[in-house]
C-alpha positions as CSV (number, residue, x, y, z in Angstrom):
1,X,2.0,-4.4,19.7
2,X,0.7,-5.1,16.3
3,X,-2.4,-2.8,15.6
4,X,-5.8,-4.2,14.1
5,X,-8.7,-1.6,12.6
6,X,-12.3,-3.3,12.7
7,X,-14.7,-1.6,10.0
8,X,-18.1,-3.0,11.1
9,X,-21.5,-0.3,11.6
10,X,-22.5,-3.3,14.6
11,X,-21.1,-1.3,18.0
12,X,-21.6,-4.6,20.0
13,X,-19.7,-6.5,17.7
14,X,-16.5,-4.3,17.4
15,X,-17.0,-4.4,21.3
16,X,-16.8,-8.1,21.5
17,X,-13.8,-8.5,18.9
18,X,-12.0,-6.0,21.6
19,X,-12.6,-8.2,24.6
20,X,-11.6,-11.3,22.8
21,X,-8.7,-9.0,20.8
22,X,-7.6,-6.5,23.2
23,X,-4.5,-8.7,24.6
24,X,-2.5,-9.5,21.3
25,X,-3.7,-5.8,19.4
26,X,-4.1,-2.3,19.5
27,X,-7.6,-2.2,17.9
28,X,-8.9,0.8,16.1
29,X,-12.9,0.4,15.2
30,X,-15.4,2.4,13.3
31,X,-18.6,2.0,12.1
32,X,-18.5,4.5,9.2
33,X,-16.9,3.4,6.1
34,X,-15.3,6.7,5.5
35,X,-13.8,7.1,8.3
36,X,-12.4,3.4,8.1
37,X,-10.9,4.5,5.1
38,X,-9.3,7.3,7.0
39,X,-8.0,5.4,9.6
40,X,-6.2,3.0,7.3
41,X,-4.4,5.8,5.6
42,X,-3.7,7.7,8.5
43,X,-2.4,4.5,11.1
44,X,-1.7,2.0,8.4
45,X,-2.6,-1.0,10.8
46,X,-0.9,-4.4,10.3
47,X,-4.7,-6.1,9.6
48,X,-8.2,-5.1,8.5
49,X,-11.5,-6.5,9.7
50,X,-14.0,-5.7,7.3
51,X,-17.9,-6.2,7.0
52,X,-19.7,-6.8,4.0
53,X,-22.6,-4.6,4.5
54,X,-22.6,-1.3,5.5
55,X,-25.2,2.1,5.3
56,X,-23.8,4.1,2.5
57,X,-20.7,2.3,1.4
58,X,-20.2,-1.5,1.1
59,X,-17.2,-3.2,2.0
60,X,-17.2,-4.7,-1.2
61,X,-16.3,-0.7,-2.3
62,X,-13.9,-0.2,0.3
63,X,-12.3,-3.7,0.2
64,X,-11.3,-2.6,-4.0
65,X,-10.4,0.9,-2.2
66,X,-7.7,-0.4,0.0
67,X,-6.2,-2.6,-2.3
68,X,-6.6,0.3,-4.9
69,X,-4.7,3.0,-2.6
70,X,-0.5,2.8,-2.4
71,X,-0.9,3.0,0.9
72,X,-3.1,0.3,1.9
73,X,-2.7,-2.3,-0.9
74,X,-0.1,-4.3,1.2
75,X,-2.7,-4.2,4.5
76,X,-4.4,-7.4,4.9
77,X,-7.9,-7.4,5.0
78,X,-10.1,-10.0,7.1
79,X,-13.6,-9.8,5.7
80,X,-16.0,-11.0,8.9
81,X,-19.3,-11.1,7.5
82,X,-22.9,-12.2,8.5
83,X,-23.2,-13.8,4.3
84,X,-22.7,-17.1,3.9
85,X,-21.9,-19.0,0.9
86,X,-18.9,-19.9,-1.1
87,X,-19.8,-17.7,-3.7
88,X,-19.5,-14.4,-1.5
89,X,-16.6,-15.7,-0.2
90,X,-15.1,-16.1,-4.0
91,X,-16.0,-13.0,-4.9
92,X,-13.9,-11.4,-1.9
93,X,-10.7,-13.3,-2.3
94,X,-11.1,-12.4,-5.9
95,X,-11.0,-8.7,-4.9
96,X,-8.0,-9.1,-2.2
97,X,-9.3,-10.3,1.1
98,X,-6.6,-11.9,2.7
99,X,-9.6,-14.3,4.5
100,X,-13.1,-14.6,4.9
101,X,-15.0,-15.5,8.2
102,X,-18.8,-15.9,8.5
103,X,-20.6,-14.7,11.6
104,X,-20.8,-15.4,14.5
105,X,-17.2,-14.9,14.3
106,X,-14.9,-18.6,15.8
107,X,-12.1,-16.5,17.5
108,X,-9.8,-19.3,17.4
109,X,-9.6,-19.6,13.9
110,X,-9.7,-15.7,13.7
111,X,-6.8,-15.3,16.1
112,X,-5.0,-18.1,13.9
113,X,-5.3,-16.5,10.9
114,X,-4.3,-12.9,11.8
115,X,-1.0,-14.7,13.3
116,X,-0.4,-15.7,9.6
117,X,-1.1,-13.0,8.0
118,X,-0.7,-9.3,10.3
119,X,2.7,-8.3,10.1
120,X,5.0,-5.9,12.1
121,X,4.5,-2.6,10.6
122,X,7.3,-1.7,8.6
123,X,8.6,1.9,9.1
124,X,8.2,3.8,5.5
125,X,10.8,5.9,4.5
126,X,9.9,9.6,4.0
127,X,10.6,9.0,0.2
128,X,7.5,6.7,-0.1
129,X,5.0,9.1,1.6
130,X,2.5,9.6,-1.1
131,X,0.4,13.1,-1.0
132,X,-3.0,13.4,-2.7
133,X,-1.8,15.3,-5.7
134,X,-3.4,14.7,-9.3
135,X,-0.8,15.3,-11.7
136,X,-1.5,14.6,-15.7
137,X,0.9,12.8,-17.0
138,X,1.6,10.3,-20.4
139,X,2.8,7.0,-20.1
140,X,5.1,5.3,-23.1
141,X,5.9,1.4,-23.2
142,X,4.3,-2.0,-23.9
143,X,0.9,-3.4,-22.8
144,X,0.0,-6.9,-21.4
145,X,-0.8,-7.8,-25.7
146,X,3.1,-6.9,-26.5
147,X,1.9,-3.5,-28.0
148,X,3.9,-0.3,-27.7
149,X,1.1,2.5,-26.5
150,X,1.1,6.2,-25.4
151,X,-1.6,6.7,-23.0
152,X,-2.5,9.8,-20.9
153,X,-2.8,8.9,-17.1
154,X,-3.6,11.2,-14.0
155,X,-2.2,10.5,-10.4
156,X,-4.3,9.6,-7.4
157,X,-1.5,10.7,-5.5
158,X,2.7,10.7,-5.5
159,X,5.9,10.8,-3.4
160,X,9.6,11.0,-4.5
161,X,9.9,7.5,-5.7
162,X,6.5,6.9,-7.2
163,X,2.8,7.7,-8.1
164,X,-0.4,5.9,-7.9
165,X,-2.5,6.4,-11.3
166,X,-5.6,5.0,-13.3
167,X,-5.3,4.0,-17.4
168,X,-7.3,2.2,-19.9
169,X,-4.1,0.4,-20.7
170,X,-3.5,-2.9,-19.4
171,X,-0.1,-3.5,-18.1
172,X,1.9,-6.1,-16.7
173,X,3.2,-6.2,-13.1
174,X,7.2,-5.6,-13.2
175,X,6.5,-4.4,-16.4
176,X,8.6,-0.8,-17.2
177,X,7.3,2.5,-18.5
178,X,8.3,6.0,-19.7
179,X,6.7,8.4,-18.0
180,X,6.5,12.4,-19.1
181,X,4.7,15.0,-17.1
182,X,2.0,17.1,-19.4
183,X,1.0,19.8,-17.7
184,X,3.1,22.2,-19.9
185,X,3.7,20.2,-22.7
186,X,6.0,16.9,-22.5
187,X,8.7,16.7,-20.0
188,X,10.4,13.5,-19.6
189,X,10.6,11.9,-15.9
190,X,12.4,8.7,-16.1
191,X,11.2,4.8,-15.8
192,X,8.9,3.5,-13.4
193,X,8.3,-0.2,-12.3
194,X,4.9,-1.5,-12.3
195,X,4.7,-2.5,-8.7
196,X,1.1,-3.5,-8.5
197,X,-2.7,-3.6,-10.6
198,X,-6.1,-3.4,-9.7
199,X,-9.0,-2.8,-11.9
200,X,-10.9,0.6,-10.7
201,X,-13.9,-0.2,-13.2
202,X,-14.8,-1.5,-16.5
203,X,-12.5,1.6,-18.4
204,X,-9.5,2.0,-16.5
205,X,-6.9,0.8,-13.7
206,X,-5.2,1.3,-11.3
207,X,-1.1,1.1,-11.3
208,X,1.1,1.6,-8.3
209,X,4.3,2.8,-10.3
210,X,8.0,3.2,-8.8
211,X,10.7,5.3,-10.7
212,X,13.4,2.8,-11.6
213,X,15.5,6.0,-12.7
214,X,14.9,9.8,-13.0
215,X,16.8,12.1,-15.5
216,X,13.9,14.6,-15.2
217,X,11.9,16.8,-12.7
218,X,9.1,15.7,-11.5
219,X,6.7,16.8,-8.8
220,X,8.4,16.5,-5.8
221,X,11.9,16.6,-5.5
């Protein structure tokens, strides 16, 4: 059974998207934005429901932090939100929402469009399991102008065959790069593939990165 994680601080509403849910998903629901967050990396579910407004943390914030994280960028999310308006609902496709949906919620339509877009979860091999590790590193290649650039970057977190990182640098998706670790001064790693962008604010971004080859050491072997 495909598994669905509802983010929403309203207790009667993540009730009533289990009744009218329960029979097609495993649901997983939490009213704290944190521990949303949690549960996504933890259970990687095949679909998000998201609200918009939450104490403490929007779900404008966490919808940027799942599409940010290496393990939750592929996840579609289904903002379900009580703000109407095309303009809101822009905004959130602009920033990955896979849908939007206005409350109160027309299950029909919802149950429609998770059949499009929740997918079986895929098993991951123990090669892409990213720990939390922030690892300095510099970055060689050629940004989205056609300039070669050196750039220091640091890791959100790595596995055998990649990293997540943040750089001022704007680079291209597929786009290749040389990357050195620079903890104790400059070792070579290999090439990684730009797999996937998102901007993390108005200085840096976010790059999920995939070694294409490796004639280094890097962190985990």
């Amino acid at each position: 059974m495909r598994r669905l994680l509802v983010v929403d601080d309203d207790a009667a509403l993540r009730r009533l998207i289990r009744i009218e849910l329960a029979d097609a998903y495993e649901i997983m629901d939490s009213g704290e934005p944190a521990q949303g967050l949690a549960l996504a990396l933890e259970f990687k579910p095949d679909a998000i429901l998201l609200d918009l407004r939450m104490p403490k943390y929007s779900g404008y914030q966490l919808l940027q932090t799942y599409s940010s994280f290496s393990r939750t960028h592929t996840i579609p999310v289904v903002i379900v939100s009580g703000e109407a308006g095309a303009q809101t609902k822009e905004q959130c496709l602009q920033l990955g929402a896979a849908a939007y949906f206005e409350k109160p919620i027309d299950f029909r339509a919802l149950r429609e469009s998770l059949q499009d877009i929740a997918k079986p979860r895929i098993h991951v091999s123990p090669r892409d399991v990213r720990l939390p590790l922030r690892v300095p590193l510099k970055l060689q290649g050629t940004d989205s102008s056609g300039r070669e650039f050196e750039e220091a970057a640091i890791t959100e977190d790595v596995s055998l065959s990649g990293f997540l990182c943040s750089c001022a640098v704007e680079l291209v998706t597929d786009s290749l790069v040389d990357v050195y670790l620079t903890g104790r001064g400059k070792d070579y790693v290999g090439k990684a593939k730009i797999l996937h962008t998102s901007l993390r604010d108005d200085r840096a971004r976010n790059y999920d990165c995939q070694f294409v080859e490796k004639s280094g050491t890097w962190v985990l072997q």
